[in-house]
Each structure stands twice: as structure tokens, then as C-alpha cells.
N, C-alpha and C positions, 0 to 999 in steps of 0.2 A: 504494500500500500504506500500510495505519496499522498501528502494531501499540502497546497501551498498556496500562496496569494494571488499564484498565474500561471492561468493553463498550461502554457507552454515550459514553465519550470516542471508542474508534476506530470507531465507529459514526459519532456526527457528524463526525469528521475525511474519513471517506469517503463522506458523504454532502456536502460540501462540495468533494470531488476530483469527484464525479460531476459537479456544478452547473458544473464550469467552473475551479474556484478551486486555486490551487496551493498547494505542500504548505507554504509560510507560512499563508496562508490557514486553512488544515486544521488545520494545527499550533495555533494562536494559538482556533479555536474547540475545540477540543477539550482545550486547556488550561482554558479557561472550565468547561465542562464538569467535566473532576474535578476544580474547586472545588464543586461541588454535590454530584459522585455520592462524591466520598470527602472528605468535608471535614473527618475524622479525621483528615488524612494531609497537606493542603494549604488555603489561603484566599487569599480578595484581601490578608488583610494580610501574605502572607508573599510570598517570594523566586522568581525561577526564572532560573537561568544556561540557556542554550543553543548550543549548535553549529551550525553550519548550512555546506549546502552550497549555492550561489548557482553555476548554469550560466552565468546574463548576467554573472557577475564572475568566473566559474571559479578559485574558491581557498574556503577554508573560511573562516567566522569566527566569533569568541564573541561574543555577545550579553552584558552580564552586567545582569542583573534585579535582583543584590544589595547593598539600601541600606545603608546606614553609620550607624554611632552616631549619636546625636546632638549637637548641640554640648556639652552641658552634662553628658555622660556623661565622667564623668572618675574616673580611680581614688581621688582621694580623695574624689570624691560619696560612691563609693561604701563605700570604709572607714570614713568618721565615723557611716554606719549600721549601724557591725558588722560588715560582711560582708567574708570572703575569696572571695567566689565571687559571681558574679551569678547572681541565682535561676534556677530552670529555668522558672518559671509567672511569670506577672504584669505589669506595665507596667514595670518599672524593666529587664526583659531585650528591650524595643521595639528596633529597628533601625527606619529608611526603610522603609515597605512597598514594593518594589521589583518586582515581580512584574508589577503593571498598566503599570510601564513600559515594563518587559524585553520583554512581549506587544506594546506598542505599539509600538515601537521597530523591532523585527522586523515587521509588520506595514502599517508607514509607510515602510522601508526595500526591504523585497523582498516585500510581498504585491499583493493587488488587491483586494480586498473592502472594502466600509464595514464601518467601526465599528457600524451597527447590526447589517449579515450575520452578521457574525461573533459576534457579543454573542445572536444572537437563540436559538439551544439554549440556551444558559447560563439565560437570564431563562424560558425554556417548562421549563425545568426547574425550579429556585429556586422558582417558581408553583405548579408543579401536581405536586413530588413528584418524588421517586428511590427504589426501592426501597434500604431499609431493608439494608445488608449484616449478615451478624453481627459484624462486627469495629468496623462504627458502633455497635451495639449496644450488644455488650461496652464499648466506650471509654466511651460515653454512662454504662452503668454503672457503673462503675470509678469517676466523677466526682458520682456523684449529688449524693452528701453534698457534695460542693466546692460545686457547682451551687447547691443548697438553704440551705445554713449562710453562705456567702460570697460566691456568683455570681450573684446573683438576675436579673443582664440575660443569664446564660448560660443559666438554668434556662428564661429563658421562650423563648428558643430551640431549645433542645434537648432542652426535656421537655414535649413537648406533653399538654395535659392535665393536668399535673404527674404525667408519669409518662416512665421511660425508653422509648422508641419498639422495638416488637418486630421481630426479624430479621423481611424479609420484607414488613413494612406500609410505605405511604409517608409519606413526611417532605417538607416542604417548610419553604424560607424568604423566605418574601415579601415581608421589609423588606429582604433582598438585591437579590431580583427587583425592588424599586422603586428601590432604587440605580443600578441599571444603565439601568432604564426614564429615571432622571432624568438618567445620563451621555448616555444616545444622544439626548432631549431637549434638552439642551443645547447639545450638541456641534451637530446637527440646525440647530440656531435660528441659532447661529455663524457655518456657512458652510456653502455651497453645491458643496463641494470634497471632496473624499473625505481631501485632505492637511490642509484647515482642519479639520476634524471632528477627526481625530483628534489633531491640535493643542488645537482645544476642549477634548477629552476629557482631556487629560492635563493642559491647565493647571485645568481642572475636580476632577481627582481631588490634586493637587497642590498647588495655590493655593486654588481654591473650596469647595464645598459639603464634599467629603470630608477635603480638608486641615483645616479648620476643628470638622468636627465629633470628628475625631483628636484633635488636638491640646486641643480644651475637654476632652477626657475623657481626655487624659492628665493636663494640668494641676489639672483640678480633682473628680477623684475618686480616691479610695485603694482599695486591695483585697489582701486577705490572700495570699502569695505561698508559694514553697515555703519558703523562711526561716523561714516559720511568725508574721509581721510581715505589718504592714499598711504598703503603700507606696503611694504616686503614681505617675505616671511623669515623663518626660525628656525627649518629642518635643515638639517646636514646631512651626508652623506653616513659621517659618523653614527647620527641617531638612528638610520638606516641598519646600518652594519651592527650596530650594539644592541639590536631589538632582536628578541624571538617568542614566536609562541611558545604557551604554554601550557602542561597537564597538570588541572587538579584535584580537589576530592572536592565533591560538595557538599551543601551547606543541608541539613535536612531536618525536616518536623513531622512527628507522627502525628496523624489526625484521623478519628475515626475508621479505624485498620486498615489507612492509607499511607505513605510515607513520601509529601512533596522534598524533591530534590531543585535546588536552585543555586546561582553561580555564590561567589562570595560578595562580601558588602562592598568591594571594588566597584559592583554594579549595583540598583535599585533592587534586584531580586529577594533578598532576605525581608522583605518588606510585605511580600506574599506572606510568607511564614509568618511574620508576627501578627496580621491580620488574623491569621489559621490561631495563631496562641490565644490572640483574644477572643475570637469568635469561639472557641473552642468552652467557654462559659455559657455560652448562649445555646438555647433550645430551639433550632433553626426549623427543625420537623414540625414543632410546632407550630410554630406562627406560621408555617405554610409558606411556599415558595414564591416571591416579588408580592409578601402581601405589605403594608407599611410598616409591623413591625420589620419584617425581615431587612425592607431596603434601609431602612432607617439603624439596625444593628450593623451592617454591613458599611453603610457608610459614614456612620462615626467611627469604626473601628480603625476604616483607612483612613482616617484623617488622625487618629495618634500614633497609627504605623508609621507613617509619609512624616508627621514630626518628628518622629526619631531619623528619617531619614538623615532627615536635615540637618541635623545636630550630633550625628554619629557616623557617618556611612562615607567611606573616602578609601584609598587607596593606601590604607595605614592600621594600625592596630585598633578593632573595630569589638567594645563588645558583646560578641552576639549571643555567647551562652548566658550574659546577663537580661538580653533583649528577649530571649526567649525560655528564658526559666519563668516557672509558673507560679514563683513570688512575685514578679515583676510583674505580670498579667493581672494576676488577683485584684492587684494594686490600681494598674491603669483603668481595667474593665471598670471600675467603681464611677470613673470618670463617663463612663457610658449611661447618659440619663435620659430623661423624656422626651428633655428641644435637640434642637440642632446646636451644635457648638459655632460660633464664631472665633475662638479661640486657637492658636497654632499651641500646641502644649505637650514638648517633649518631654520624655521620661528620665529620670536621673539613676540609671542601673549598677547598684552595687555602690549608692551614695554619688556619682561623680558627676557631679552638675555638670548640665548641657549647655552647649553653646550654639546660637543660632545665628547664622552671617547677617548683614546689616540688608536686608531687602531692600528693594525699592516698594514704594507707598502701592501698599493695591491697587491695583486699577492705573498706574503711572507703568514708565521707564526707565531705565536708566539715563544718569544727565550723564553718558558717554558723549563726548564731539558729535555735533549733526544730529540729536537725536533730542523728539521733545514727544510730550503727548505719550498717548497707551499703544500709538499704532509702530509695527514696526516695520521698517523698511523692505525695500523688494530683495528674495529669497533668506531669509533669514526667521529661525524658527526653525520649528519642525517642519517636513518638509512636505507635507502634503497639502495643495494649493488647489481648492473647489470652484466652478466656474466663477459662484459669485465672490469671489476672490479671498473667500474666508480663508484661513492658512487651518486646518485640523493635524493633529500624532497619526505619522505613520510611518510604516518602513515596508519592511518586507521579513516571508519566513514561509520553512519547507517544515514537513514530519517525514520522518522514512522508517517504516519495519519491513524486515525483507523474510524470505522463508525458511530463515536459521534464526530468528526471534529477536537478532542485531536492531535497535531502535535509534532513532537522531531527532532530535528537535533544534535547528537554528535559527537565529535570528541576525542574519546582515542586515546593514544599516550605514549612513557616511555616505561620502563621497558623492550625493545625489547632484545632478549636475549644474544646481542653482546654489550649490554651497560656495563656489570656488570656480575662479576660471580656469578653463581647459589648458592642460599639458599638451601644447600643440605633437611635441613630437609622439604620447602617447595615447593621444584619442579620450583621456580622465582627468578628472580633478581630485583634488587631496578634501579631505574631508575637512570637518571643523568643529569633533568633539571636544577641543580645548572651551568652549563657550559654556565646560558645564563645571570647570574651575570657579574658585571663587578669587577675587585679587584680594581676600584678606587672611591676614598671617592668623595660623595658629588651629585653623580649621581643618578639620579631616579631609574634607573638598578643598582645601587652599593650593593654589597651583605650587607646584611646586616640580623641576626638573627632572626629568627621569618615572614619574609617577602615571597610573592609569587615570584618566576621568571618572567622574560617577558618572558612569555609563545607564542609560536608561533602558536599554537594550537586556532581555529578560525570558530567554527560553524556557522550559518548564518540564519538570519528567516527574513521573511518580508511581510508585510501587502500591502495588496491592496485595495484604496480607502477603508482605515479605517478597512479592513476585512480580520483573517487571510491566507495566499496563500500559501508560498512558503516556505519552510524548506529546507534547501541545503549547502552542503560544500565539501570539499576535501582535502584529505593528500594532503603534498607537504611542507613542512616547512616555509620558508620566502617565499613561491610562494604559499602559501595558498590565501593569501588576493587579490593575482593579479589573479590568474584563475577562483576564487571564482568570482569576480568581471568583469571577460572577460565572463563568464555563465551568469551573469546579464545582462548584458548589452548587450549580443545576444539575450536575447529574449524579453528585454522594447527596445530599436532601432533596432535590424535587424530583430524581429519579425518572431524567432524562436519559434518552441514548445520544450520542453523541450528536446527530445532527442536529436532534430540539434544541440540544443546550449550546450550539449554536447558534440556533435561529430565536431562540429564547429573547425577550424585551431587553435591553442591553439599557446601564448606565452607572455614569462614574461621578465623584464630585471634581469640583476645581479647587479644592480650598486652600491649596496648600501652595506655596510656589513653586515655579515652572524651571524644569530645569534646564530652557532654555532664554536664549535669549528674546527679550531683554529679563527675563525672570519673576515674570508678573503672579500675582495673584489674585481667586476670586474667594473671599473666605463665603463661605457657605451655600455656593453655588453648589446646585445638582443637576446635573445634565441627566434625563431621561429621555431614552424615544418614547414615541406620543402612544405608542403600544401598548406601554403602561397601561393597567386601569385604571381609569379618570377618577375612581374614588380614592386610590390609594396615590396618587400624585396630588388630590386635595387634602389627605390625610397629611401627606407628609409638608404640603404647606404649613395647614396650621400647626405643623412641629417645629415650625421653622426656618427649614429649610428655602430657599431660594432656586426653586424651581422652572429650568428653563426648557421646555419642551423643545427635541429634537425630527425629523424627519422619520419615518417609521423602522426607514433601515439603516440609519447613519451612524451607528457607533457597533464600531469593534471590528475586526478580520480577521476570526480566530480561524486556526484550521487543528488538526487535529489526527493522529492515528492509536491503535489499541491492540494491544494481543488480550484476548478477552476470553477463557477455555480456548476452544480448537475453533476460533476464527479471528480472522484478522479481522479487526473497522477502522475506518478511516472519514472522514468528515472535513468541509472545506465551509467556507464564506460566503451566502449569496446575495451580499450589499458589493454592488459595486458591478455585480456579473463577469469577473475576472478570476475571482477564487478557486479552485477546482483540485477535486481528492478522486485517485485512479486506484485500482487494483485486480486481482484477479487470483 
């Protein structure tokens, strides 16, 4: 089974299970893939963490695909240019592109295919064209003027013809398709080994041709950022060369004879789990599934999860056996009352008073250069950009179980092609998870050299009674861990099969701040689609909450697969009509 954000990804992922290849294999060509079919949403320059299930090692593990500042990225780089906030567009918000490792990694560890097999969808696509979504579209649009006035190596990318490319028509990009043609070249020339190849390939994309041509067009070109400034960038060759993915154990909470597995606090994900610790007081069966008590325990709970975020969660000594022991629950659950909270209100684990960075006023933005008002500038944020120009959390992400019970949940993300102008000679842009640093000292998120971002990016795996089950995630940015976890929890309490509880009424709160730029907040907003029942969205007004009804189908893009007794399930997304889950 594949099940992912776009056809054409769980398309080759299962044209890849047919050929023999296991759901590494499958995983790792179909991530390739929605680098081409949604490259609004993900690129080679950007990130992908992963989970994985391994039968020949029987235990779960994270992959993490997510590179680090650069050396020379330092808080006071970046204040003697003005800035409190690192831009949302531009080279000066670059990390490690980590992604082509994280695939590697996984791929050199528990797959079986060459580096060319795998590579070879991605480049027949890149070549010869992906149908045109509307949401590439709209994005492409949204950016013209950036493109045209400031991005001139983006324009000749992404505006063929010099025109925005129409829903529908095909788009290709062919100085990608020859990047890749020159990695499996190279790699090819190397060795003669499927393990040298993809050694080749990554000291290739790392050290050689692509480190190099990074790093000269960090160094020695500038470009107008959301700041509203013209900057450089930060990456070297060095931080190229000094980066590598990495394997680790994850992070895990029992819950109802289920066992969610999730990355480390380097990322938003342990934020799922402490929702699981607090909810896990609460009587979910009873209140019945989306009635107002239920959304109303669910959505206070993620708003004192989400403040531990904020005040705990970084790329540094994180404590999470404090965050999730069930003194500290007992504790916070009390804070769980009748209204709605307006309040951000981190927990203090094991006595060690929290520290929360100096926000911008709700509903404002950062007084970075060139920047006033709540609105923020063109492609910056998260990167999914709706006709009527709203900006909403998205990315992209694959499940793969194949028919040895090997399981993957990933989630790439970066690089999307409105973050950063194009690498002419490489057909990509570098990403610009550095925007989710903070510029103040002393904070677990405080930028700091050499370090991961708080990555919002948040795959998902989980055992049942000891056994692995369920692989599952979804774009959505800070709404990853809330819809992820509203998927859960319809189908261990309202006792859905996978596709209800996807297709299930979907909604998350805003309350918390945003971990992008410019870093806004809505305290007490709850985003519901309008699927809700009308009496239980007036309920939860008069609780308080601030209620803003959404589109019937507009929140969340979960997908989903399952070893479940003696059959496989898989389940995909149908907002959007791009989501799609294959098997056989």
C-alpha cells in the first residue's frame, strides 16, 4: 500500500512495490517525485524527517533529513542587519538542505534499489512535465511580481514563456532533470556497488558539483527578502560537507494499548504525545466523538501542549520525561476547565520555570525592515497559497507498507519554490527553515550555529498492542500535530476505519504562535469546517471559544496506511482531489 498527497507520488511508490522493491525503496522514489508534482509545497533544497518500520530490525526508527544553521548564522549576524526575526523568503533563512540525505540514508540503510531506480520517475518527470495543479498555479501567481521585479533565476523557472503556467497545462524543469541525470552519472562512474553509488551521490550533492554551486550563490549573490532588504546568504561549502543525516530512536507514549512513536523535540512532534498524556484523563468514549465536550477537551489540551512547545522544544536538552510523566499531567489537566482559555500557559517540569521568547503582539508582525501591519509579504509563511490569496500549513507526505510488513511515514517539506530564488545552474532553491529560530539568546529555539530548527514537520507511527499498525501524517505546518492527532483519535474513540477518520469534520485552534514567519498569533481562535454540527460549534461559542467556520473540506491532508490482522489498509485525502492511496 502507498497512500500520499499526489497521485503521481503513490503511483510510483506502487509501481516500485510491484517491480520487487520494498517500501524504502517506494518511499524514497516517491518522495522524489512530489519534488516535481508539488514543488509549491517541497524541493531538493529543503528537509524530510521520517519514521520507519524495519521487520529485519523489528523496532521503529527516525531518520532525521533536517540540516542545521550554518556556521556563521549567529544572532548577532543577524541583528547588526536590523533584524528581530529571520526572514521568511531569501538566503539569509538557508539551513543544510537535508532532504537528499535523509532519502539517502534510508535508502542505503534498509532499501535495495540503485540510486539510478529510484531517481528514474523523478528525472521522467522534471523532463517531460507534471500536470499543472491549481494550487501551483495560484502560488506561481501570488509570486509573479517577486519573480519578475527580484527573482529573475525564479521567473525563468516558473514562468515559462514569461507567463504564470495555467491549472491543468504541463510544466516541466529540466535543469533539475539534469541534476539528477549528473548525480546518477557520477555516482554510476564511482563504483560499481549499489552502497558506493550512493556514497558517490551524496558526497556529490554534499562536497561536489551541488555543494559548490550552493554555496557560490549563497556567497556571492544578494536578493530582496521579506524584510523588504536585499541580503546574501550564510551556507558554505563547509556546512555542506560537515552535515549528515541521521539515525534515531524515538520518542514514544503508551495510550490506550496503543504506542504513538514520534521524532525528538528537535521537531514539534512530542507535542502529539503530551496532548495523548493529557487527554489520556479525559473520558473521550464518553462525550462521544466531535460532540462539544470532546472538541472543546481536545482543544484546550493542544493549546498547553503547543505552550510547552514554546518554552521547551529546540535542538538542545529538552525535558521530555518531565513533559510526559503523569505528575506533570495530573497537574496541567486541572488547568483544563469549562471556557476557553485565552491564556498561553507553559508548564514548569520538574520545578524549572519556562521561558517564552518575546512574541510579536497578536494579530501584528514583526517591526523587521519593510514590514508593518498583520499581512505578510509575497511567498513567505507556510507555503500553501489559495486562489483567494489566503496563505494556509502545508507540505507534503507518502505512507508505505510493502508485503514483508516494512512500514515509512515521511514528511518533506523546504525548498518550495516561492521560499528562495532559483539555483540557476541547479533547476532548486534552498529552503528557509532558519525562520523558525528565534534571535533571542538563551532559548531552546534560539538560533544558534550548527543547530536543527524547531522543525514543524511531524511524521507519525504507532504500534498496537506491542505490534507495528499504523504509519500516518499530514502537511499543515503548526496544524500538523493537531489533525494528525484528531485522525487518531477518530479511529481509537469514534471507531472509524481509516478513510472516515479521514474524511471525518476536521479542526484545529490558532492560539498559540506561529512558527513561522512573521510569528503571529490568534489566542482563542478555533478553526472548524462548517461540517461540524451547528449545535456543537454554538456550544462551543458560548464556551468561548472564537469560532471561525471553515469550507466543508479545507482543513487537513492526512493520508494514511495499516497492517491490520492479514490485511493491508491504506487511506488518502479527498480535499483538494490530489491525495490518492494504491494497493493490491
Amino acid at each position: 500500500m502507498v497512500a500520499s498527497t499526489h497521485w503521481l507520488a503513490s503511483a510510483t511508490g506502487m509501481g516500485v512495490l510491484e517491480r520487487g522493491g520494498n517500501a524504502f525503496d517506494a518511499a524514497v522514489a516517491a518522495g522524489f517525485v512530489l519534488q516535481i508534482a508539488e514543488p509549491h509545497l517541497n524541493g531538493p533544497g529543503g528537509e524530510v524527517p521520517i519514521l520507519l518500520w524495519s521487520e529485519a530490525d523489528q523496532k521503529v526508527s527516525v531518520v532525521c533529513g533536517q540540516g542545521v544553521a550554518p556556521a556563521a548564522a549567529t544572532i548577532e549576524r543577524y541583528t547588526e542587519l536590523g533584524l528581530d526575526v529571520v526572514p521568511g523568503t531569501g538566503l539569509l533563512a538557508a539551513t543544510v538542505p537535508g532532504a537528499f540525505g535523509g532519502w539517502m540514508l534510508m535508502l542505503e540503510r534498509w532499501g535495495t534499489w540503485s540510486l539510478a531506480d529510484v531517481l528514474a520517475p523523478a528525472i521522467h518527470y522534471a523532463e517531460h512535465g507534471v500536470p499543472v495543479l491549481d494550487r501551483i498555479a495560484a502560488t506561481i501567481e501570488s509570486v509573479e511580481g517577486l519573480f519578475n521585479d527580484d527573482w529573475p533565476t525564479s521567473a525563468a523557472t516558473w514562468l515559462p514563456g514569461g507567463n504564470v503556467p495555467a491549472p491543468g497545462s504541463k510544466l516541466a524543469n529540466p535543469v533539475l532533470a539534469a541534476t539528477y541525470r549528473r548525480l546518477v552519472a557520477e555516482a554510476t562512474a564511482a563504483s560499481s556497488t549499489r552502497e558506493g553509488q550512493l556514497e558517490a551521490a551524496r558526497k556529490a550533492w554534499y562536497e561536489g558539483f551541488v555543494a559548490q554551486a550552493v554555496a557560490e550563490f549563497s556567497a556571492k549573490t544578494a536578493w530582496r527578502d521579506s524584510s523588504g532588504e536585499v541580503h546574501g546568504g550564510l551556507l558554505t561549502g563547509d556546512d555542506l560537507a560537515g552535515w549528515s543525516a541521521t539515525v534515531e530512536e524515538p520518542l514514544t507514549y503508551d495510550y490506550h494499548g496503543h504506542t504513538v512513536c514520534k521524532t525528538g523535540a528537535w521537531g514539534q512532534g512530542p507535542v502529539f504525545l503530551q496532548q495523548l498524556a493529557l487527554l489520556s484523563g479525559f473520558d473521550l468514549d464518553a462525550m462521544g466523538h466531535l460532540s462539544a465536550d470532546y472538541v472543546h477537551a481536545v482543544t484546550e489540551a493542544a493549546k498547553l501542549a503547543f505552550a510547552d512547545r514554546e518554552a521547551w522544544y529546540g535542538d538542545t536538552d529538552v525535558p521530555m520525561s518531565g513533559l510526559l510523566s503523569e505528575a506533570y499531567n495530573v497537574e496541567r489537566r486541572r488547568l483544563i476547565g469549562a471556557e476557553a482559555s485565552l491564556e498561553l500557559r507553559p508548564g514548569a517540569p520538574g520545578g524549572r520555570a519556562p521561558r517564552l521568547p518575546d512574541f510579536p503582539e497578536p494579530g501584528t508582525a514583526s517591526n523587521a525592515p519593510g514590514i508593518s501591519g498583520a499581512r505578510s509579504p509575497q511567498g513567505v509563511g507556510e507555503p500553501t497559497v489559495a486562489r483567494n490569496g489566503a496563505v494556509k500549513g502545508d507540505t507534503c507526505h507518502v505512507d508505505v507498507v510493502d508485503r514483508f510488513g516494512n512500514m515509512v511515514s515521511a514528511t518533506p517539506s523546504g525548498g518550495w519554490l516561492q521560499s528562495s530564488p532559483t539555483i540557476p545552474e541547479l533547476g532548486f532553491c534552498l529552503g528557509t527553515r532558519a525562520q523558525m529560530f528565534w534571535l533571542q539568546d538563551g532559548l531552546p529555539a534560539s538560533l544558534r550555529p550548527g543547530t536543527r530548527p524547531r522543525t514543524t514537520l511531524s511524521p507519525s507511527f504507532a504500534l498496537r498492542d506491542g505490534r507495528p499498525w499504523l504509519a500516518f501524517g499530514t502537511p499543515g505546518g503548526d496544524q500538523q500535530d493537531q489533525w494528525s492527532l484528531n485522525f487518531f483519535l477518530s479511529v481509537v474513540h469514534g471507531k472509524l476505519n481509516l478513510q472516515e477518520a479521514v474524511d471525518a469534520p476536521m479542526f484545529h485552534s490558532e492560539h498559540f504562535p506561529s512558527s513561522f514567519f512573521p510569528r503571529g498569533s490568534r489566542p482563542g481562535v478555533l478553526h472548524a469546517e462548517n461540517r461540524v454540527d451547528a449545535g456543537v460549534l454554538a456550544e462551543l461559542r458560548r464556551r468561548g471559544h472564537e469560532v471561525e467556520e471553515q469550507g466543508p473540506w479545507s482543513l487537513g491532508r492526512l493520508s494514511a496506511v495499516a497492517r491490520d490482522g492479514a490485511f493491508l489498509k491504506a487511506a488518502a485525502n479527498p480535499r483538494g482531489a490530489q491525495g490518492y492511496a494504491a494497493g493490491r
